[in-house]
N, C-alpha and C positions, 0 to 999 in steps of 0.2 A: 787333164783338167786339174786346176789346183785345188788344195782342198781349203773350202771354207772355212774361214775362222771366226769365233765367236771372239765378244768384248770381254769374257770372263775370263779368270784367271783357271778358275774350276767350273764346265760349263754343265754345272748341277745347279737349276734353279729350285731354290728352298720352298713350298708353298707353304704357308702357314694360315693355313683356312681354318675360320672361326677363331682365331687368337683374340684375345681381349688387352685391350689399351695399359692393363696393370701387369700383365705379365709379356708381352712380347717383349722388354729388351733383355729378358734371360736367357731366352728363345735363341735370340738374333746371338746373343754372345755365345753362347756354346754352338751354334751355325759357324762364325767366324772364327774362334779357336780351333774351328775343325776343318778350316780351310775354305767352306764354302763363300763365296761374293756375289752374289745371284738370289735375294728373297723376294719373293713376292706375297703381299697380303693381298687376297681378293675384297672386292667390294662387297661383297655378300657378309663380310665379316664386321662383326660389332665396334662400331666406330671407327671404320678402319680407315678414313684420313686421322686418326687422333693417331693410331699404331704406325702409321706410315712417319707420321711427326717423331714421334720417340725412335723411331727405329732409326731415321736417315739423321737425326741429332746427333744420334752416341755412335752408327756406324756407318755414318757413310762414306767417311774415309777411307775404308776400308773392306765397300760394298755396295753392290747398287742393290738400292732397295725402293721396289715400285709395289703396283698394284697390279692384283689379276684379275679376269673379270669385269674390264675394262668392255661396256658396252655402250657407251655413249660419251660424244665431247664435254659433257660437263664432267664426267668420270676424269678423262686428261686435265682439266682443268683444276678440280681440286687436285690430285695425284701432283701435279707440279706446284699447287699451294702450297702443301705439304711436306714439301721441301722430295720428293721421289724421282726417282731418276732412272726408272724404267717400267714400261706399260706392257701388261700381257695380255689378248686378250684371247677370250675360246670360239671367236666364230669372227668371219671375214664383213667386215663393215668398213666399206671405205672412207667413210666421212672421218669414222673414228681415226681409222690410219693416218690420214692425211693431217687431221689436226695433231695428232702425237708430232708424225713426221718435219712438221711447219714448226712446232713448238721445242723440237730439237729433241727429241725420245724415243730411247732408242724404244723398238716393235719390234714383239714376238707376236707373229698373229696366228691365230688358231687357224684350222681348216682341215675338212675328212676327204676332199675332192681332188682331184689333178686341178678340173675349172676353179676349185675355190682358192685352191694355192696360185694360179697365176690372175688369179682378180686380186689376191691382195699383193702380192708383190706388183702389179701395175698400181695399185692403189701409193706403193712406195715403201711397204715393210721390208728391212732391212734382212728381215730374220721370220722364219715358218714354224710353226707347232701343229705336228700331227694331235690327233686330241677326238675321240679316245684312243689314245695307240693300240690299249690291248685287243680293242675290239679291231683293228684290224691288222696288228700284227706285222712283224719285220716283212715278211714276202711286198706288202702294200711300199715298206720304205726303199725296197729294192725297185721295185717298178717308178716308184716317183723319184728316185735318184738317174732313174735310166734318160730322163725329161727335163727334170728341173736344172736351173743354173744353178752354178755352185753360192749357193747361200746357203749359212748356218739352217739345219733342221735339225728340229727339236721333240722328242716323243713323248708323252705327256698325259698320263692315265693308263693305272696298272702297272707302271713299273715298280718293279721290286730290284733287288741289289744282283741277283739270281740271272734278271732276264736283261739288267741292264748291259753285259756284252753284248748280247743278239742283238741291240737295237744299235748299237756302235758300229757291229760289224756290217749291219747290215747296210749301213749309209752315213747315221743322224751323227751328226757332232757333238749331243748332247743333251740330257732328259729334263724335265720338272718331276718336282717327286710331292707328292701330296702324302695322300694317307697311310702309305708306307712309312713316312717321316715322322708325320705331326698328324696326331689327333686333338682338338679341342680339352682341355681338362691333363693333361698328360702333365709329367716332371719334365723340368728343362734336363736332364739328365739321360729321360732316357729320348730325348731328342739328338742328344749328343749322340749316344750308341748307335741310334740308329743314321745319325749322320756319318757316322765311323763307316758303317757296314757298306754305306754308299759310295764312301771315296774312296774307300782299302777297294772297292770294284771295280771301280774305275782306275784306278794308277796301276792294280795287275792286267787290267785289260791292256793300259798304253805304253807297259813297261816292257 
């Protein structure tokens, strides 16, 4: 089987939940100094088509940067207002898929099931997020790699820099990192650290 390849350069998606519109692009710049190309603001976040606007202005040459959270077509629809250029969302709705997919975006679609992951890849997502991983752990990514076709899977709640080998080896092509990374209210510095701690994880894992 060949192995899946994600669209990223570094298949660490940044979550930046609860970021506010005046400081994400300090956020975003210490993310991409640090190699990461993969952020997502979710929709739950305070104005986050305005964050999504600043973010995809100053980096998206050099990053795709979407929305997560994505739980309805009007969510796709500002998301590509706002100039984004990739949709995550945390549970399988295929209407949503399909308008992502129609409208040219790329999909990372959430799902805790065997049945939930092949309804959204029939829905057309290109790409799967386990979600919450921790709760259910590399043993689950091994069983659904034994089934699933080879499309990027991605682990997504609870990962830490610690546990992010085990989710590597045990299948995924690559994580989202939320509150390990970025807390609300935090320095963009020590976003940066903790972005370090993630990719020095990842490159001894693939090295």
């Amino acid at each position: 089987m060949d192995e899946p390849r994600t669209p990223f350069r570094l298949p660490l998606i940044a979550i930046l939940r609860g970021v506010m519109p005046v400081e994400v692009a300090e956020h975003c710049e210490v993310l991409v100094e640090e190699g990461f190309d993969a952020i997502e603001i979710p929709t739950n976040s305070p104005d986050w088509t305005r964050s999504v606007a600043i973010a995809s202005a100053n980096f998206g040459d050099r990053a795709r940067v979407g929305a997560g959270t994505v739980l309805e077509a009007a969510h796709v629809d500002a998301l590509l207002a706002a100039g984004g250029t990739l949709a995550v969302t945390p549970n399988v709705r295929p209407a949503v898929i399909r308008r992502a997919v129609e409208r040219g975006l790329p999909v990372v679609a959430g799902f805790a099931t065997a049945s939930e992951a092949f309804d959204a890849l029939e829905a057309g997502a290109p790409m799967l997020k386990l979600f919450p991983a921790a709760v259910y752990g590399p043993a689950m990514v091994r069983a659904l790699r034994s089934v699933l076709p080879p499309v990027p899977l991605f682990a997504v709640g609870g990962i830490t820099p610690e546990t992010l080998p085990v989710y590597l080896s045990a299948g995924c092509q690559g994580v989202g990192i939320g509150g390990e990374l970025y807390r609300p209210g935090q320095s963009a510095e020590h976003t940066r650290t903790q972005a370090r701690r993630f990719r020095e994880a990842w490159m001894e894992h693939s090295a």
